[in-house]
C-alpha positions in Angstrom: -36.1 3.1 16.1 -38.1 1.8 12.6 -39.3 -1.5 13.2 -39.7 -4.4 10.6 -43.0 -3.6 10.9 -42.4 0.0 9.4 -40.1 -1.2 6.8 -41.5 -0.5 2.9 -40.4 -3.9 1.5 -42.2 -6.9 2.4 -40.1 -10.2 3.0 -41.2 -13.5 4.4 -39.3 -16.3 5.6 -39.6 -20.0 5.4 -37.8 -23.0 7.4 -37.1 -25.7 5.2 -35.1 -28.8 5.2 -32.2 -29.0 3.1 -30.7 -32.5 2.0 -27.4 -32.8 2.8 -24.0 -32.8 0.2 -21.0 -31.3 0.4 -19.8 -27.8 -1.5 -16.4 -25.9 -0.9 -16.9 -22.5 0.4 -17.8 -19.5 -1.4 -20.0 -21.5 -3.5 -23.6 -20.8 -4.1 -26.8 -22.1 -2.2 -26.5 -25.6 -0.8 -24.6 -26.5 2.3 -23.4 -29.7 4.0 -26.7 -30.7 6.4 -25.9 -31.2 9.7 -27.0 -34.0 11.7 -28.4 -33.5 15.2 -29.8 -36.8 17.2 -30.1 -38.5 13.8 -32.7 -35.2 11.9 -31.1 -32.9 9.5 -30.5 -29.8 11.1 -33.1 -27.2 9.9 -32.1 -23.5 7.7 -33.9 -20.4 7.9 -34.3 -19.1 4.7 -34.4 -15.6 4.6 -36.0 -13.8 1.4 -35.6 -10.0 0.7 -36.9 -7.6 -1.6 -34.7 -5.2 -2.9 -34.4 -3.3 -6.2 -32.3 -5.9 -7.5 -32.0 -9.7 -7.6 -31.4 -11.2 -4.2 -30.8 -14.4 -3.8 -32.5 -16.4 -0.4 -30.0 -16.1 2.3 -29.9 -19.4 4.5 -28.9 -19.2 8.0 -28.4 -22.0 10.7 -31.6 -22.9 12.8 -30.8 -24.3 16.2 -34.0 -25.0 17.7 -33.9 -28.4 19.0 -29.8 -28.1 19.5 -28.0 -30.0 22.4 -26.9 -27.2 24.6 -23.4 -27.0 26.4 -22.7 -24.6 28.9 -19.3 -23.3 29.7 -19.4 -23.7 33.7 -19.6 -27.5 32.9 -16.3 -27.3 31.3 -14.7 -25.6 34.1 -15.8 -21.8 33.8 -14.5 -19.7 37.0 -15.3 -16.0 36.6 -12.4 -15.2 39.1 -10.3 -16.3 36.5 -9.6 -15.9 33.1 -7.5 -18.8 31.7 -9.7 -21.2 33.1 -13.0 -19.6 31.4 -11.4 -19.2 27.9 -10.3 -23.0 28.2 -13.7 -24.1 29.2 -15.2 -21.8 26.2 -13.0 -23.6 24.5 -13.5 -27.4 25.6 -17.6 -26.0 25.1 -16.9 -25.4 21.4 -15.5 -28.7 20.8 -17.9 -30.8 22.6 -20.6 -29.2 20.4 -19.0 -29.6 17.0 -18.6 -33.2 17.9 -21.8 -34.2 18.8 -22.6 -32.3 15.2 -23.4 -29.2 16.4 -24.9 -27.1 19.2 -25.5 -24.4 21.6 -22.4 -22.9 24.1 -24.5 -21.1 26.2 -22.6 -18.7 28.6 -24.7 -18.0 31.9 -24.9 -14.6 33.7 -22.5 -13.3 35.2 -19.4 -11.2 34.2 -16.6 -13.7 32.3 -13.0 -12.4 31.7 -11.8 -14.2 28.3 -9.4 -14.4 25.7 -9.4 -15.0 21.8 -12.3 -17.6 21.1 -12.8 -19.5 17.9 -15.4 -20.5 16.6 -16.4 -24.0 14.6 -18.7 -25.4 12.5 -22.9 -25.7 13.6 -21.8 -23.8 16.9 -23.4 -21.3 18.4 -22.0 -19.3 20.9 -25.2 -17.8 22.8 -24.6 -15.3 25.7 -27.4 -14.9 27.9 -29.0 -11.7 29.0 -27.1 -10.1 31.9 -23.9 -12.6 30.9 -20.5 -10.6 29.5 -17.7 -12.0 27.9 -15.0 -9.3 29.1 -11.8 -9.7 26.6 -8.4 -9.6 27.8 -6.6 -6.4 27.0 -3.7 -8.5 26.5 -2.0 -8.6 23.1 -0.7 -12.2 23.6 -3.8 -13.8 24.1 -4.7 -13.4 20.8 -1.7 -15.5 19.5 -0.4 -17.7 18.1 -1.0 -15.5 14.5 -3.7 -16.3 12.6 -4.8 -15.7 8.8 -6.7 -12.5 8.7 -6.4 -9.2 7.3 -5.9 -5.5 7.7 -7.6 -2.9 5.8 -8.0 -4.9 2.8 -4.4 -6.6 3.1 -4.2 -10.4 4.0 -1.7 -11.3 6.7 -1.2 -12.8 9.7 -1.9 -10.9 12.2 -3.4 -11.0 16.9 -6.4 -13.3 15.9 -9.7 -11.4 16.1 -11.4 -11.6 19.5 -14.0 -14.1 18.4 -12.9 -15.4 15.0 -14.4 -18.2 12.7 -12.7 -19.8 10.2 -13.5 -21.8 7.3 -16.9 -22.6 9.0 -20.4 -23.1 7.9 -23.2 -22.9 10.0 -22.2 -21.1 13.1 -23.8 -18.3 15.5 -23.2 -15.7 18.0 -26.5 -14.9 19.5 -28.2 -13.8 22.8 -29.1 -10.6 25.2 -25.9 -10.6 26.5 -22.8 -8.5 25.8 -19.5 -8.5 24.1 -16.7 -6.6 25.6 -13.1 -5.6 25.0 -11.1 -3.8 27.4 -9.3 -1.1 25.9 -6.5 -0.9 28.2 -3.3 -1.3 25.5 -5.6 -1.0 22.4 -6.6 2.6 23.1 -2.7 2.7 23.1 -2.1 1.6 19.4 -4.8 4.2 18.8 -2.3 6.7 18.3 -0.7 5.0 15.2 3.1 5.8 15.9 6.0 5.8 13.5 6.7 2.1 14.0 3.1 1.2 13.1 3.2 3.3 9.7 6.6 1.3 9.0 4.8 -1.6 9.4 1.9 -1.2 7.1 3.8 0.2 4.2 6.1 -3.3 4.8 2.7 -4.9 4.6 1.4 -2.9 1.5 4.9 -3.9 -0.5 4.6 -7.3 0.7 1.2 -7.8 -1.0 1.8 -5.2 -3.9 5.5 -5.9 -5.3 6.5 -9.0 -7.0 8.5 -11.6 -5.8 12.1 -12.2 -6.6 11.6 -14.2 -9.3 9.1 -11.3 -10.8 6.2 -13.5 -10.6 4.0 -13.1 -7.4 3.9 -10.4 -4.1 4.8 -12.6 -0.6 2.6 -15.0 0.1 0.0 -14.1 2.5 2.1 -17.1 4.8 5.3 -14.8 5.0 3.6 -11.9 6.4 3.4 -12.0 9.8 2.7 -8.9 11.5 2.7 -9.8 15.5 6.6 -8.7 14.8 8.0 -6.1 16.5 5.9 -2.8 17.1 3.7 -3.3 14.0 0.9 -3.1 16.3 -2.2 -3.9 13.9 -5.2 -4.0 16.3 -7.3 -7.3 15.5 -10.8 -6.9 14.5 -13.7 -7.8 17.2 -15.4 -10.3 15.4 -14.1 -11.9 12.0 -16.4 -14.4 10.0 -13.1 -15.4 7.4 -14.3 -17.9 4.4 -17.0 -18.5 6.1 -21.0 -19.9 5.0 -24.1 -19.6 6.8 -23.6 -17.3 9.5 -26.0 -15.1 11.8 -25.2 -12.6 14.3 -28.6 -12.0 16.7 -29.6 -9.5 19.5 -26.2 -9.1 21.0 -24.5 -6.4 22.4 -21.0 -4.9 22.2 -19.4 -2.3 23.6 -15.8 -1.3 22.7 -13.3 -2.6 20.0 -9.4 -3.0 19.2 -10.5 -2.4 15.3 -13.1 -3.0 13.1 -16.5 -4.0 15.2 -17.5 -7.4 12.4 -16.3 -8.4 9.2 -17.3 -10.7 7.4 -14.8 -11.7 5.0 -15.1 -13.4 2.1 -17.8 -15.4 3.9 -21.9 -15.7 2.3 -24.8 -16.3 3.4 -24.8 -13.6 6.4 -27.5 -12.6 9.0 -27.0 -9.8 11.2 -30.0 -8.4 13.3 -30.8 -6.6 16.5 -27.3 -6.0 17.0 -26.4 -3.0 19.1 -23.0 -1.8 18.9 -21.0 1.4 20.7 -17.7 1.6 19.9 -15.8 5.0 19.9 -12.0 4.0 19.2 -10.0 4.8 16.3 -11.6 2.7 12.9 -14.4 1.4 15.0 -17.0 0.6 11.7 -19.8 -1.1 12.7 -20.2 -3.4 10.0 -17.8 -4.3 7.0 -18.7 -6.8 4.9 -15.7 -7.1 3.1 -15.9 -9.4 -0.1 -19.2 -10.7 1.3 -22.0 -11.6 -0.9 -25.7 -12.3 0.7 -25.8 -10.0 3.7 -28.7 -8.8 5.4 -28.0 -6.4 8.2 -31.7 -5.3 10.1 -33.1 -4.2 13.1 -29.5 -2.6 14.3 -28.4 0.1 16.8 -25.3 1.9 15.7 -23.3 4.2 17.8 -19.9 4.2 16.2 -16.3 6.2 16.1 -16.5 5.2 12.4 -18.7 4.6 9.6 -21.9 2.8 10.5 -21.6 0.4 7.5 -18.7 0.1 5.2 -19.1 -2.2 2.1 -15.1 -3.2 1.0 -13.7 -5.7 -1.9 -10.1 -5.3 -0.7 -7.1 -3.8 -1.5 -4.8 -3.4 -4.6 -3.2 -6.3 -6.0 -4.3 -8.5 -3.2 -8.1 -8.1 -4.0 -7.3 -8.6 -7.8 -5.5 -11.4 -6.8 -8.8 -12.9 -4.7 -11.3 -11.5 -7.4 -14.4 -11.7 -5.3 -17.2 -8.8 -5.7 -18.5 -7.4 -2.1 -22.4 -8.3 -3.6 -26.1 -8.1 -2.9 -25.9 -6.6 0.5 -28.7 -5.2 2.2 -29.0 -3.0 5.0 -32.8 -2.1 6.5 -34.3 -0.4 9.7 -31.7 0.1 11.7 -30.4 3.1 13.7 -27.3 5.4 13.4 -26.9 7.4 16.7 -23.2 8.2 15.8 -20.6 7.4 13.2 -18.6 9.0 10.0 -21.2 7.8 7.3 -24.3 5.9 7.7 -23.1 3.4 4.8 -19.5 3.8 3.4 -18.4 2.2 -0.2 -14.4 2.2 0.1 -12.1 2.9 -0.6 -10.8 -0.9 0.0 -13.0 -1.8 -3.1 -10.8 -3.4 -5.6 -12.8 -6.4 -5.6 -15.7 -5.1 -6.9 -18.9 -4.2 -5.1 -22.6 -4.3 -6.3 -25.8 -4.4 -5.1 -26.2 -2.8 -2.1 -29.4 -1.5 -0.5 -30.0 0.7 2.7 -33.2 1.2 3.4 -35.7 2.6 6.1 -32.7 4.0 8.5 -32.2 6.9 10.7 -29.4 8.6 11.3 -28.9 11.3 14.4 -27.0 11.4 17.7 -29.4 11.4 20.6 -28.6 9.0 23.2 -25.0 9.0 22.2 -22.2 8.5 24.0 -19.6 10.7 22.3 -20.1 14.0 20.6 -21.6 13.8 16.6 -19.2 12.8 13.9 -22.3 12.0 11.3 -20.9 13.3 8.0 -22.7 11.6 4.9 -25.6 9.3 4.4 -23.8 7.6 1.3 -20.3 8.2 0.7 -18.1 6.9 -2.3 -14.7 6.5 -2.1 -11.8 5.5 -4.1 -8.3 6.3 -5.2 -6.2 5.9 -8.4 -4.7 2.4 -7.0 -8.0 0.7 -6.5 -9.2 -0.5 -9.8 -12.4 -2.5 -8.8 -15.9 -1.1 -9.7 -19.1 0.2 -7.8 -22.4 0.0 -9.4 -26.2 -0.2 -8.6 -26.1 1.2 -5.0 -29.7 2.3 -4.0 -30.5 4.3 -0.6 -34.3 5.2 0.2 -36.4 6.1 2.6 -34.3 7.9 5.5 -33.7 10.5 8.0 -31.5 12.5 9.3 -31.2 15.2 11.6 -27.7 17.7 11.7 -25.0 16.1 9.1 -21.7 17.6 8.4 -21.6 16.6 4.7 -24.5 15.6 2.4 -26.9 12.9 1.2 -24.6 11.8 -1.7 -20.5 12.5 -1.7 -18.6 10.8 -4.0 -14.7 11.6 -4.3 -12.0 9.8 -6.3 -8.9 11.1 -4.4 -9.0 9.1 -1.2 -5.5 8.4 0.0 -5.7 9.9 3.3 -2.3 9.2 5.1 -0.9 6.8 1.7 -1.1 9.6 -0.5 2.7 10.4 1.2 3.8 7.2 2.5 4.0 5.5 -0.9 4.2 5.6 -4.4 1.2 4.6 -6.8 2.8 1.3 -7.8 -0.4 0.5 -10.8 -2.6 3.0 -11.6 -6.4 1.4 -12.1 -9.2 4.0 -12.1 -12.6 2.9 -10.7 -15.7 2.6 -12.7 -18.4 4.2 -10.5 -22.2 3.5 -12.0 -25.4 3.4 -11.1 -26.3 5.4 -7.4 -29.2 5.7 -6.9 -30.9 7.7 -3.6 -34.4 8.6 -2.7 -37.3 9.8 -0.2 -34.5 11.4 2.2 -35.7 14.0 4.8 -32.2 15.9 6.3 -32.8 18.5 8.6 -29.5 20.6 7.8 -26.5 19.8 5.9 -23.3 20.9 4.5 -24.5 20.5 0.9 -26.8 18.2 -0.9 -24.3 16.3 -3.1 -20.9 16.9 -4.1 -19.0 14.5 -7.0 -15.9 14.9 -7.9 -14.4 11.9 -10.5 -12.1 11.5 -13.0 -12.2 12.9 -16.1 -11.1 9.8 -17.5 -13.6 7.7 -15.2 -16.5 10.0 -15.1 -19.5 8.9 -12.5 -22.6 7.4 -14.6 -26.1 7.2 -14.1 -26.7 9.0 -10.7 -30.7 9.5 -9.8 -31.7 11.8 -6.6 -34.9 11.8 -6.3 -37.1 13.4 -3.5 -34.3 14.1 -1.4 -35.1 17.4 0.7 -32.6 19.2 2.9 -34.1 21.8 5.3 -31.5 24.3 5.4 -28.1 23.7 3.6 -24.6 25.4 4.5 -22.9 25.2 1.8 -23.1 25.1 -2.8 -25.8 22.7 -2.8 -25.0 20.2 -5.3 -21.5 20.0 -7.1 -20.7 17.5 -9.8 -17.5 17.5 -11.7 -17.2 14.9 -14.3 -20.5 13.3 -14.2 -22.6 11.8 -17.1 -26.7 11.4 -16.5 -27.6 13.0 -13.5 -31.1 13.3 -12.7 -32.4 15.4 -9.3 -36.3 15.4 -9.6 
């Protein structure tokens, strides 16, 4: 796998020592210091090159943290409900004494939901697993969180954070959900399609009085057989976060999403998850993200950059933005980085570079279709611009370097009408130095004629042997292969 070591942008980082003051979430750098035996808690600041203006990322630095492990709170791992309470009581006692480390030990520990709070971090040691319940019911009461770009309430993700700043999930140790009834709701039945096109005219028509959709308070989707699978991990509204050298294997949903949350570090993460929608990685109206040094073995796209849905991300109005992905390794998944179609937000920025994408060493057969893949609908709205990919590999794909396509309903082309048509600008893709070994075709784009893709560069991209009509562009303007 590329090392840091390898990568063609250089970066340092710097600790520094941040005075303390208090900012609401969301907002830009700065964060309320934290006090730890009567110092200010230190901040990594992480700095990154990229093609275009990234701001320092801060992430907590808990060297010199008060450590509390979770078989002094009552830990058993013969049983669950007395290891998620003493996870629990752990969390607390940390974010009381100001902040600190829950460290669980080795060993195999059966768990339910766990929530995360501010200046924690949850470090599981090597040869320690947190083995979550398979239960539906220990992930309620319902909690504020979303599906596919809706908000609702919804099973709380397995290890959820919410309105939090400075917090951490970190260690050798792994994450692990047993499958047992989600590999069920897989299948996506009747009942479950009745349910999300409730949820989408919940968040899409007005209200009685004409004047909003329900609010987000009134849809609660733990009802009946709506069956919405919670994601793995959820950062929601959250500041100052970083994900390190942890494992995990499996997933109800979506692997980690950061939503709406800044400031994000995610490295030396290995994931393999084959279930249905299992992406790696979605920051989802995320800005300041650096994902690095990851191992990616997916049943979905590696990376998926979202902004949201419809009238609920218009409604939010924050841009996915400056989101870097760099040496990290895609053994399986649909697309090694994904833009969509939940992009009504907005997204810009984005840089992958230094990756490689191929299936050796994977644990299901190879679904690897594109290295950058666009897409969008006539519902979305939003925008996508300056998107830069360089410097990767790729052995056997089954679609291209570059696919962008405009059309992307998949199963809500039939299950509802277009409610508000909003096209998507698209601007600004950029790829380069890619080695593919055989493809489908090169690139294929296919926009609107009323929204044509502008200002699309390939350069030094080189496919071995290609299947299909190498490059097809239908309503592009300035397009430059060299």
């Amino acid at each position: 796998m590329p090392t840091s070591s390898k990568s063609s942008i250089n970066f340092r980082r710097r600790r520094i020592m941040l005075a303390g003051f208090a900012m609401p979430l969301l907002a830009g750098p700065g964060c309320s210091s934290l006090r730890l035996g009567g110092s200010t808690m230190r901040h990594e600041e992480v700095r990154v090159a990229a093609p275009f203006d990234m701001p320092a990322i801060r992430i907590p630095d808990f060297a010199g943290a008060p450590r509390f492990a979770i078989t002094d709170f009552g830990a058993d791992r013969a049983d669950q409900r007395s290891t998620s309470a003493a996870i629990a009581r752990a969390i607390d006692a940390a974010h009381a004494a100001g902040g600190g480390i829950v460290v669980v030990p080795q060993g195999v520990w059966p768990t339910a939901k766990i929530h995360l709070r501010s200046n924690v971090n949850l470090h599981v040691e090597k040869g320690a697993t947190l083995l979550f319940s398979e239960n539906p019911a220990d992930y309620l009461p319902a909690v504020h969180t979303t599906w596919e770009g809706l908000e609702c309430y919804n099973y709380s993700p397995l290890v959820y954070a919410y309105r939090c700043e400075n917090v951490a999930l970190t260690g050798e140790g792994t994450l692990r959900a047993k499958l047992d009834v989600w590999s069920i709701w897989y299948k996506r039945p009747k009942p479950h399609m009745d349910a999300l096109v409730k949820l989408y005219d919940m968040s899409a028509k007005l209200s009685a009085d004409g004047s909003t959709p329900l609010p987000v308070e009134q849809r609660d989707m733990t009802v009946g057989a709506a069956n919405l699978r919670p994601q793995f991990v959820q950062f929601n509204r959250c500041r100052h976060v970083l994900v390190e050298d942890i494992t995990i294997q499996d997933s109800p949903f979506w692997v980690m999403h950061p939503y709406l949350t800044n400031d994000v570090v995610i490295r030396r993460v290995k994931i393999a998850a084959h279930g249905h929608n299992n992406d790696g990685v979605d920051p989802e109206m995320a800005q300041n993200v650096l994902i690095e040094d990851c191992v990616f073995d997916q049943g979905d796209d590696a990376i998926s950059v979202k902004s949201g849905r419809d009238r609920d991300a218009w409604r939010l109005a924050m841009p996915a933005r400056n989101i870097v992905m760099r040496n990290c390794r895609i053994k399986n998944g649909h697309q090694l980085c994904a833009i969509g179609s939940e992009l009504s937000g907005g997204i810009e920025n984005v840089f992958v570079d230094n990756c490689h994408f191929d299936n050796h060493g994977s644990g299901a057969a190879s679904t690897i279709n594109n290295i950058l893949y666009v897409k969008t609908n006539e519902r979305r709205g939003g925008f996508v611009k300056n998107i830069h990919v360089s410097n990767v590999t790729a052995t056997s794909i089954k679609g291209g370097v570059l696919a962008v396509e405009t059309d992307v309903l998949y199963q809500w082309k039939n299950l509802l009408p277009t409610y508000e048509r909003r096209l998507t600008p698209i601007e600004g893709l950029h790829v380069s130095n890619i080695t593919v070994a055989e493809a489908k075709f090169v690139c294929l784009i296919r926009a609107e004629r009323e929204a044509p893709v502008r200002n699309v560069s390939m350069r030094g991209v080189t496919v071995a042997k290609v299947a299909g009509t190498p490059v097809t562009t239908e309503n592009v303007e300035g397009f430059v292969r060299a």
